[in-house]
C-alpha positions in Angstrom: 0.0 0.0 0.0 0.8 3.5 -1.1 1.7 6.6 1.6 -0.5 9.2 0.9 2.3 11.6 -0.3 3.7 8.4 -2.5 -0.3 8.3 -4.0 0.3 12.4 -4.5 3.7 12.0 -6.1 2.1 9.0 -8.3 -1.0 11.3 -9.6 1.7 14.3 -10.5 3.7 11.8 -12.3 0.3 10.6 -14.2 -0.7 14.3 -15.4 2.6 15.1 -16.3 2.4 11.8 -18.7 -1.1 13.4 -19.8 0.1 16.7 -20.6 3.5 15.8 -22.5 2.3 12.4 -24.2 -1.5 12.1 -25.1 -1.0 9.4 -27.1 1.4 7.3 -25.2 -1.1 7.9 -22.0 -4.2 6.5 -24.2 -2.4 3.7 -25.7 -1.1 2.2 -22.2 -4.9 3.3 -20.8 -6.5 1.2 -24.0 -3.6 -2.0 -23.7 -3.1 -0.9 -27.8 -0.1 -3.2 -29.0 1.7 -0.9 -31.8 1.4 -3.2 -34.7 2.9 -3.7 -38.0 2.2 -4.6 -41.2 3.3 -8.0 -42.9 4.8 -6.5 -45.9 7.6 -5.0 -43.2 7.4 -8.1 -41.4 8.5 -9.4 -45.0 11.3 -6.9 -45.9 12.6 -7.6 -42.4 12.9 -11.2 -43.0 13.9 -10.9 -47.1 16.8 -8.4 -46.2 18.0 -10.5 -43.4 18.0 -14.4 -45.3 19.2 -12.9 -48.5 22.2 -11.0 -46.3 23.0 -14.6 -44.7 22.9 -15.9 -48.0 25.3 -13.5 -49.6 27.8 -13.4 -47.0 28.0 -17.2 -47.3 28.1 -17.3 -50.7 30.8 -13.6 -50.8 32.7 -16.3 -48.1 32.7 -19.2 -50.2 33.4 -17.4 -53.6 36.0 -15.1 -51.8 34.0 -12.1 -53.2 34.5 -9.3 -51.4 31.9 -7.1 -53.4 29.3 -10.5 -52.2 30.6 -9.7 -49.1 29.8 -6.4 -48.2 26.4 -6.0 -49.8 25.3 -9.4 -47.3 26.4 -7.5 -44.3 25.1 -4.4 -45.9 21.6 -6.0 -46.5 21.9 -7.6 -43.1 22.6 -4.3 -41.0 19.6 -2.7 -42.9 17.1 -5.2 -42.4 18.2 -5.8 -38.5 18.0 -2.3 -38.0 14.6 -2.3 -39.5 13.3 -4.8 -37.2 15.2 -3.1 -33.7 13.4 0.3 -35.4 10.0 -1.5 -35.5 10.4 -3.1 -31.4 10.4 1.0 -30.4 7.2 2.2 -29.4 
């Protein structure tokens, strides 16, 4: 159980969310789950298997150019993914 000045404190801390971040407030109010859409679920997943694929296939061939568009396409589409976790 809550002190009454720890209740105070709590409510202050509320209306300051209210006033700086109306949507944030509503969205943990309503439960909303941020989600998102399958063709970025898709371009996630497509960036990252063909970036595996040409980094083995820059590794076997001893391409270098192979090489560093699979670890380019990998970056991008990890970074896409962390990007979409972020509320």
């Amino acid at each position: 159980m809550l002190s009454r000045n720890e209740q105070q404190q709590l409510r202050a801390i509320e209306q300051w969310f209210e006033i700086s971040d109306p949507e944030l407030t509503r969205s943990l109010r309503e439960g909303r789950v941020r989600q998102w859409n399958l063709g970025r679920r898709l371009l996630c997943l497509v960036l990252m298997v063909t970036g595996v694929g040409l980094i083995g296939l820059g590794a076997v061939a001893g391409n270098v150019l192979l090489l560093f568009v699979g670890i380019l396409s990998l970056t991008t589409g990890v970074c896409l993914r962390i990007g979409a976790l972020r509320p």
